[in-house]
C-alpha positions as CSV (number, residue, x, y, z in Angstrom):
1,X,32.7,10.9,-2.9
2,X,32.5,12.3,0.6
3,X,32.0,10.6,3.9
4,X,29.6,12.0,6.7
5,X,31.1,11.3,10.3
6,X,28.6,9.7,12.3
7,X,27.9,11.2,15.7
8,X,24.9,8.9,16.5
9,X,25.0,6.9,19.5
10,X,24.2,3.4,18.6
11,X,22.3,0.9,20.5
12,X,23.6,-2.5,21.0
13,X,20.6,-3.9,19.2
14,X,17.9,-3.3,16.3
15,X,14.8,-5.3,16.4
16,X,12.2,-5.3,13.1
17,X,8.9,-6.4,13.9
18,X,7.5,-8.1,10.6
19,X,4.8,-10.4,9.0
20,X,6.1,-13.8,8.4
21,X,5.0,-13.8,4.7
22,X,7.9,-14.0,2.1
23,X,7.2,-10.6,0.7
24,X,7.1,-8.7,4.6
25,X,10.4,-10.5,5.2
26,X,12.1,-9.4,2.2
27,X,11.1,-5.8,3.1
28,X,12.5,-6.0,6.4
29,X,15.2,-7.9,5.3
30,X,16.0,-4.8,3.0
31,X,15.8,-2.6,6.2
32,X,18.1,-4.9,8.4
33,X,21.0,-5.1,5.0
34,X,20.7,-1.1,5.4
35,X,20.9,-0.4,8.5
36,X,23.7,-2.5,8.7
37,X,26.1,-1.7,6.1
38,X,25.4,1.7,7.3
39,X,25.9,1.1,11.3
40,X,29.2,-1.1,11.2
41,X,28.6,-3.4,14.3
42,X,25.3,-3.1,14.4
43,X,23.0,-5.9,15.6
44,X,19.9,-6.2,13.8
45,X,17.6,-8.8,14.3
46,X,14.1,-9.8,13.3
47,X,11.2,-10.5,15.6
48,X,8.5,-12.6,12.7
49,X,4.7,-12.0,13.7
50,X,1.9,-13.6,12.3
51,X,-1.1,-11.2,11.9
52,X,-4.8,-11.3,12.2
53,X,-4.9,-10.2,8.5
54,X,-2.3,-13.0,7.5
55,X,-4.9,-15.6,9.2
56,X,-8.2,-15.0,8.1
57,X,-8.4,-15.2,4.0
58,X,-11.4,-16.9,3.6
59,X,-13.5,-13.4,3.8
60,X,-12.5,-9.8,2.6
61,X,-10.8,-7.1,4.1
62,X,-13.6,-4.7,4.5
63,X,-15.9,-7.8,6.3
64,X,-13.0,-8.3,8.3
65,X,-11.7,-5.1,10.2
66,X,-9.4,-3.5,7.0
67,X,-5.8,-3.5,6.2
68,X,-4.9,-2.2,9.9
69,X,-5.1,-6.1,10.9
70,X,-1.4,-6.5,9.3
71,X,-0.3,-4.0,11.6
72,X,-1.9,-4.6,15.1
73,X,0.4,-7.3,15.9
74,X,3.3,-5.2,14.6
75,X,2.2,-2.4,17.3
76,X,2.0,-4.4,20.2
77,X,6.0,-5.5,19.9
78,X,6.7,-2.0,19.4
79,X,4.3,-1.2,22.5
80,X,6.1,-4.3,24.9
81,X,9.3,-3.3,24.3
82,X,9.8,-6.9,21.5
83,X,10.5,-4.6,18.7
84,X,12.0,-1.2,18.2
85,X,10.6,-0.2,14.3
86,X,8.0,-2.2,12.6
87,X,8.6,-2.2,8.6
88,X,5.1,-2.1,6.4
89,X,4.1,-1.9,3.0
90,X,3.1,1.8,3.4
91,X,-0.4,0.7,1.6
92,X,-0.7,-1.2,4.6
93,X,-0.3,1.0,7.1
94,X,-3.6,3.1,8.0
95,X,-4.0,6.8,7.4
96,X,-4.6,7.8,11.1
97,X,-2.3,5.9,13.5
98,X,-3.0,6.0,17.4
99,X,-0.7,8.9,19.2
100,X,1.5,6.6,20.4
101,X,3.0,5.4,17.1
102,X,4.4,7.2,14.3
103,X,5.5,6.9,10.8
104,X,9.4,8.1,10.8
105,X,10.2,6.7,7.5
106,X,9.1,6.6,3.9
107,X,11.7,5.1,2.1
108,X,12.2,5.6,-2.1
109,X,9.2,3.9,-4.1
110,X,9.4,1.1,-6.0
111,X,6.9,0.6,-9.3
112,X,3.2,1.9,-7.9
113,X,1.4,0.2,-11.2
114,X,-0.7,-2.7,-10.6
115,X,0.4,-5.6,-12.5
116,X,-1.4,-8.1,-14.6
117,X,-0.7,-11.6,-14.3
118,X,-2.5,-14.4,-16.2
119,X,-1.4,-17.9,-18.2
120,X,-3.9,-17.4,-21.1
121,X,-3.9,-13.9,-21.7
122,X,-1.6,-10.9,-22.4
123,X,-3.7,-8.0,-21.3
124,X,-6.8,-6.9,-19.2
125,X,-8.1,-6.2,-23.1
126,X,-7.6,-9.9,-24.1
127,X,-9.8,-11.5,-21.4
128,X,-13.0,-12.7,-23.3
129,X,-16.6,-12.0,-21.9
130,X,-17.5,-13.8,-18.8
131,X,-13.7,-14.5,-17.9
132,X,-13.0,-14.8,-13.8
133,X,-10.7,-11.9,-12.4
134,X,-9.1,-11.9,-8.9
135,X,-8.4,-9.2,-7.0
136,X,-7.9,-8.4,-3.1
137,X,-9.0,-4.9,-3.8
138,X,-11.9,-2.8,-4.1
139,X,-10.2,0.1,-5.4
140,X,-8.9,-2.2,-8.4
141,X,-12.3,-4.0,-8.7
142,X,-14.2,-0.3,-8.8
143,X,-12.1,0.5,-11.6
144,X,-12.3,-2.8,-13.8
145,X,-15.7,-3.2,-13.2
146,X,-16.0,0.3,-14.8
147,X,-13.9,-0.2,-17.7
148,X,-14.5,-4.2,-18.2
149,X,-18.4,-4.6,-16.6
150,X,-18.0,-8.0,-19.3
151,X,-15.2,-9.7,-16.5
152,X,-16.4,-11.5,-13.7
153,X,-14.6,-10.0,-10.8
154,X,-14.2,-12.5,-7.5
155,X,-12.3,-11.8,-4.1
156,X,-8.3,-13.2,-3.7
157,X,-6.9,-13.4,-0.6
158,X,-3.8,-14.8,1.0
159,X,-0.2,-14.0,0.2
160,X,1.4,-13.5,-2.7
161,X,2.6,-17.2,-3.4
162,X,-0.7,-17.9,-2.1
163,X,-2.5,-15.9,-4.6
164,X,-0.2,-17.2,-7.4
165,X,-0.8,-20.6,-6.5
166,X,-5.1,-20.1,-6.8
167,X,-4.2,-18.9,-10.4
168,X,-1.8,-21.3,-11.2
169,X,-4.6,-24.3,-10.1
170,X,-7.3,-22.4,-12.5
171,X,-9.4,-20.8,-10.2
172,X,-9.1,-17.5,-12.2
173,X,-8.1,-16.4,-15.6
174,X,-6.4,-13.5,-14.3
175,X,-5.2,-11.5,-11.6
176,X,-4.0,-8.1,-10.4
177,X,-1.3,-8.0,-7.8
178,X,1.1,-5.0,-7.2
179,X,4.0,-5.3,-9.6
180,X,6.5,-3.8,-6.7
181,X,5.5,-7.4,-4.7
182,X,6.5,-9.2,-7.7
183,X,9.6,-7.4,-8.9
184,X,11.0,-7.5,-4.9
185,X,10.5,-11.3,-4.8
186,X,12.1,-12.1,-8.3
187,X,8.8,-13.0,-10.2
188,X,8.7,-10.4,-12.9
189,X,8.3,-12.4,-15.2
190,X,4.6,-13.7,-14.0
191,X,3.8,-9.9,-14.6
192,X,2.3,-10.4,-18.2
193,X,1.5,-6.5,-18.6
194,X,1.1,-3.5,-16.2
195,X,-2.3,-1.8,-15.7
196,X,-1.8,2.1,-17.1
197,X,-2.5,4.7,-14.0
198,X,-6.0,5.0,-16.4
199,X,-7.2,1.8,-15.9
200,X,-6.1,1.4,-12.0
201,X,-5.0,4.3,-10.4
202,X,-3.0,3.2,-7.3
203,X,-4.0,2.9,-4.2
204,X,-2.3,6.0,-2.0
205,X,1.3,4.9,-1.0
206,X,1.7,1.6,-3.1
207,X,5.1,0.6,-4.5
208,X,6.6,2.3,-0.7
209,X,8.1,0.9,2.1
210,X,7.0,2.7,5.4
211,X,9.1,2.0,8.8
212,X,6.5,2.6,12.3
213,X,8.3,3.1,15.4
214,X,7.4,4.5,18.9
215,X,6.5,8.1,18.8
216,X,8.6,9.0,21.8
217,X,11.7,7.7,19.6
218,X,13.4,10.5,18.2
219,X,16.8,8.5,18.8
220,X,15.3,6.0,15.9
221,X,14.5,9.0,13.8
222,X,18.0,10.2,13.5
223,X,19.2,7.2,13.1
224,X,16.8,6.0,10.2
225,X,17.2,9.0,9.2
226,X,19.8,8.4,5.9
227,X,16.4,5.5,4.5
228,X,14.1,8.7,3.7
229,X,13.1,9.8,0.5
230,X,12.2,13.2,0.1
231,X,10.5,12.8,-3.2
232,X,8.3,9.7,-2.3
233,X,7.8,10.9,1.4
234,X,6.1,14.2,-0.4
235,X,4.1,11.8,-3.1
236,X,2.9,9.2,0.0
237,X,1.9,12.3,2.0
238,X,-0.3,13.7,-0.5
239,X,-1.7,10.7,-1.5
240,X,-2.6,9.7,2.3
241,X,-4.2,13.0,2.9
242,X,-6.4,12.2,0.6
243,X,-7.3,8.7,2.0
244,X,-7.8,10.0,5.7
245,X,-9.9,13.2,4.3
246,X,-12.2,11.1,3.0
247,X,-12.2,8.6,6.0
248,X,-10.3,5.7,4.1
249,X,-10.6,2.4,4.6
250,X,-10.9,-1.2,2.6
251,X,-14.7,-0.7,2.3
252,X,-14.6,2.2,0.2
253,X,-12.4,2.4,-3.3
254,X,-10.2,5.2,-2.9
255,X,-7.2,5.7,-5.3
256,X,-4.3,8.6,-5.2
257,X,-1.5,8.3,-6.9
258,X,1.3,11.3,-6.8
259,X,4.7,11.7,-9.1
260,X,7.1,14.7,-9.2
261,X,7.2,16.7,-12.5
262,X,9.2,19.8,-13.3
263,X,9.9,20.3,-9.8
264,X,6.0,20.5,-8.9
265,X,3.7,17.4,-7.9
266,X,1.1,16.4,-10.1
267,X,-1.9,14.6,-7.9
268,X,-5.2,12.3,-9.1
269,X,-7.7,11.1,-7.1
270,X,-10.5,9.0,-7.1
271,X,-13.6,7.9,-5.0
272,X,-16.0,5.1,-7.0
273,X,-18.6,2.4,-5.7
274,X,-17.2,-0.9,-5.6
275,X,-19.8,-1.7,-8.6
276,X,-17.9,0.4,-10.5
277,X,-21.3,2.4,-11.5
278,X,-20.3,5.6,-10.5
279,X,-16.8,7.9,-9.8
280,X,-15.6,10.9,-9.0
281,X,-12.0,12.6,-10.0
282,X,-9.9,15.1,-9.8
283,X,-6.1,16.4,-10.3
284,X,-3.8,19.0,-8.8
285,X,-0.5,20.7,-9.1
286,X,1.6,22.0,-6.3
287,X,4.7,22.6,-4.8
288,X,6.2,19.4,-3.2
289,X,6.5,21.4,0.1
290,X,2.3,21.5,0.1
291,X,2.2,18.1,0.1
292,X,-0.2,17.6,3.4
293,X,-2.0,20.9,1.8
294,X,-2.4,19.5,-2.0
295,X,-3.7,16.4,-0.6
296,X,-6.0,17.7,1.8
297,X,-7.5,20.2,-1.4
298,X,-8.2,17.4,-3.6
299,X,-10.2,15.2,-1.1
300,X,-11.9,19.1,-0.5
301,X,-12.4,18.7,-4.3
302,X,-13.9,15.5,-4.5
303,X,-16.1,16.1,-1.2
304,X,-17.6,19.4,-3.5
305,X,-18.6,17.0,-6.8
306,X,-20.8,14.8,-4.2
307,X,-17.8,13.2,-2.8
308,X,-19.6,12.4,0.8
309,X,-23.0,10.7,-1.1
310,X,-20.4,8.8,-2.9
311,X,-18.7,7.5,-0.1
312,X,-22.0,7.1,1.9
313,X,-23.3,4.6,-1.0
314,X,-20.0,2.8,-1.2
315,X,-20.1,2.1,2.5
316,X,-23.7,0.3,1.4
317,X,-22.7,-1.4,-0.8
318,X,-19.6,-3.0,0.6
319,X,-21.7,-3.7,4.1
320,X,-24.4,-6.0,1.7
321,X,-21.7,-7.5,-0.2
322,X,-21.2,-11.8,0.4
323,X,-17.9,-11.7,0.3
C-alpha cells in the first residue's frame, strides 16, 4: 500500500445539499463518511431540503414537471451559497443541466436491475391475470405492459418506505422499485426476485450516485476527485447521451443501460409507448473512451428505425393519460 500526499487546500467546511427522504440521506451520508475519512479534519455538514417532487405524490411525474423537481431545490442552495455539492441519485438528475451547474462526480454503481418486491408472489411470472402492479415509472410500465399486457399496471409514488408501506396495506400485489434503493437501506430481503435487463432494461444511470456542484468550482473537482469511477462514469455517459439525444424526460419510456466487457462497452437502448404496443432497440460496442460518441450513435440508431414518430406518439399518449 502506498500513500498519496495531499496538496489540496481544504476549506474549513463541506455542505451537502440533500432530500430529506431516508434513501437521499443515506446517499449523502455515504458522501459526507468519505469525504471525511479522506480529509482528516474536515467539516462536513448536511443542509436537508424538501423538494417539489418529494411533495406532490398524488399525480405522476410526467403530469407534474419530471424527475428535475428533486433537484430544483438542491440547485438553489448550491446557487445561494447554503450548499457547496448537491448528492443525487444520478437517474434523478436531468440529461441537460443549466450552464451554471455541473455534474463533477459519478461515483461506482451499485446493482442497476429493477427489483421485484411482492408478499404473494415470487416473480413478475407468478402474478395471475388481472393482478395490480405498481410502478413510478413509465419506462418499467412500457416494458411490462409489453411482456405482461394480463397485469394491471397503476402509478406509485412517494418514497421508498412510502411505497413499501402502499404494498404492505394491499393496495397492489406487486411492485418494482430499484434494487440499489433497497440494498443501500438494508431491505434486501423485501426484493423477492430481480427483473433480467430483458424484461426492464434500466433506466440510463440507475444504481449511480451523481454529486452536482457549481460549475465555476474546479476547487470541488479536485477535491472530489478520489469518489470517481472511471468505469461507471463511461457506462452513465453513454447511457445519458442517449436520454438527452432523444430529448428524455418522464413522459416518454427511455431505457439504456451500459456495462464494461473485455475492455470494450457494450450499450442497449430502448424507446417504447407507455402502452407498451410498440418499441424500438438497438446495441453497440465501443471503446470506453467513445463513451459521449457510442451513446450519441445509438440514439442516431434508434432516430433511423422511426425513433422521432415513436417519441412523438409517446408524448401523446402520456399528455391523455389520468394519472
Amino acid at each position: 500500500m502506498h500513500f498519496i500526499e495531499i496538496t489540496l487546500k481544504l476549506p474549513e467546511k463541506i455542505v451537502i445539499a440533500t432530500r430529506a427522504s431516508r434513501l437521499a440521506l443515506w446517499q449523502a451520508e455515504f458522501v459526507q463518511h468519505a469525504l471525511q475519512t479522506q480529509y482528516s479534519g474536515l467539516v462536513v455538514e448536511l443542509l436537508k431540503l424538501t423538494t417539489k417532487g418529494d411533495q406532490i405524490i398524488d399525480r405522476s411525474l410526467s403530469k407534474i414537471g419530471g424527475k428535475g423537481l428533486f433537484v430544483k431545490e438542491l440547485e438553489s442552495a448550491l446557487l445561494d451559497g447554503r450548499a457547496d455539492l448537491a448528492v443525487h441519485s444520478l437517474k434523478d438528475v436531468p440529461m441537460a443541466l443549466y450552464e451554471e451547474f455541473a455534474l463533477s462526480t459519478i461515483l461506482k454503481r451499485a446493482d442497476p436491475r429493477d427489483a421485484f418486491v411482492s408478499n404473494r408472489y415470487e416473480t413478475l411470472d407468478d402474478l395471475p391475470e388481472g393482478a395490480v402492479l405498481g410502478t413510478s415509472s413509465l419506462r418499467r410500465e412500457a416494458q411490462i405492459r409489453a411482456l405482461y399486457p394480463h397485469l394491471v399496471v397503476q402509478p406509485l409514488r412517494g418514497n421508498l418506505d412510502t411505497r413499501l408501506g402502499k404494498l404492505d396495506a394491499g393496495d397492489y400485489d406487486a411492485i418494482i422499485l430499484a434494487a440499489s434503493g433497497l440494498e443501500r437501506l438494508g431491505l434486501a430481503e423485501r426484493i423477492r426476485s430481480y427483473l433480467t435487463v430483458d424484461q426492464s432494461l434500466p433506466a440510463a444511470g440507475q444504481g449511480a450516485l451523481g454529486i452536482e456542484i457549481l460549475a465555476s468550482r474546479d476547487d470541488l473537482r479536485e477535491l472530489l476527485a478520489f469518489l470517481a469511477c472511471a468505469e461507471s462514469t463511461a457506462t452513465a455517459t453513454a447511457e445519458r447521451a442517449i436520454s438527452q439525444a432523444l430529448g428524455g424526460s418522464c413522459q416518454v419510456p427511455i431505457a439504456a443501460h451500459a456495462v464494461v466487457e473485455d475492455n470494450q462497452l457494450y450499450l442497449r437502448a430502448m424507446v417504447a409507448l407507455p402502452d407498451g404496443t410498440a418499441s424500438l432497440t438497438t446495441e453497440i460496442r465501443g471503446d470506453l473512451a467513445d463513451a459521449q460518441q457510442l451513446g450519441d450513435r445509438a440514439a442516431e440508431d434508434l432516430l433511423a428505425k422511426g425513433g422521432r414518430r415513436l417519441l412523438d406518439e409517446a408524448l401523446k399518449q402520456s399528455a391523455a393519460r389520468s394519472f
